[in-house]
C-alpha positions, 0 to 999 in steps of 0.5 A: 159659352158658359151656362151656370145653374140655368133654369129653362121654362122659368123666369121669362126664358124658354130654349127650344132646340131651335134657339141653341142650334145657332151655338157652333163653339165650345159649350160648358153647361153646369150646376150643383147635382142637388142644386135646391132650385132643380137647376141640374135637370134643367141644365141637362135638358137644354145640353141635350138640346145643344150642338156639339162641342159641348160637356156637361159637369154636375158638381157634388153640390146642392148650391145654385148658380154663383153660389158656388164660388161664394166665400163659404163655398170652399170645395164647391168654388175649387171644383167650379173653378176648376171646371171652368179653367179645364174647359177653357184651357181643353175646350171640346171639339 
């Protein structure tokens, strides 16, 4: 499971503790450590919330969500890119 750039408490969602201890696979959650909606501390939380296997990557970006791996995100899209396919092909246990 992937979590890209997610706001909790925002837009109609809410994840409780509750609601992620159903995950038992491999979870990567993921935003711009600037991200300018707050993505990155949302994120943090619900990681927090979640069971294990997971990992949290906060990329060097203020871009949110998909809008890191648009054409006029270079470095940002390389380092998505390669954050996601590290996890894929390493996933946490």
């Amino acid at each position: 499971m992937i979590w890209v750039a997610g706001l909790n408490n925002a837009n109609g969602y809410s994840f409780a503790r509750a609601d992620l201890n159903v995950l038992h696979i491999p979870q990567l959650y993921m935003a711009g450590a600037d991200d300018v909606y707050d993505a990155a501390p949302n994120t943090r939380q619900v990681y927090d919330l979640a069971n294990q296997p997971k990992k949290l990557i906060l990329l060097p970006s203020s871009l949110h969500g998909t809008d890191m791996i648009s054409a006029r995100a270079d470095v940002e899209r390389a380092q998505f890119i390669d954050a996601v396919l590290s996890f894929v092909r390493n996933p946490p246990k």
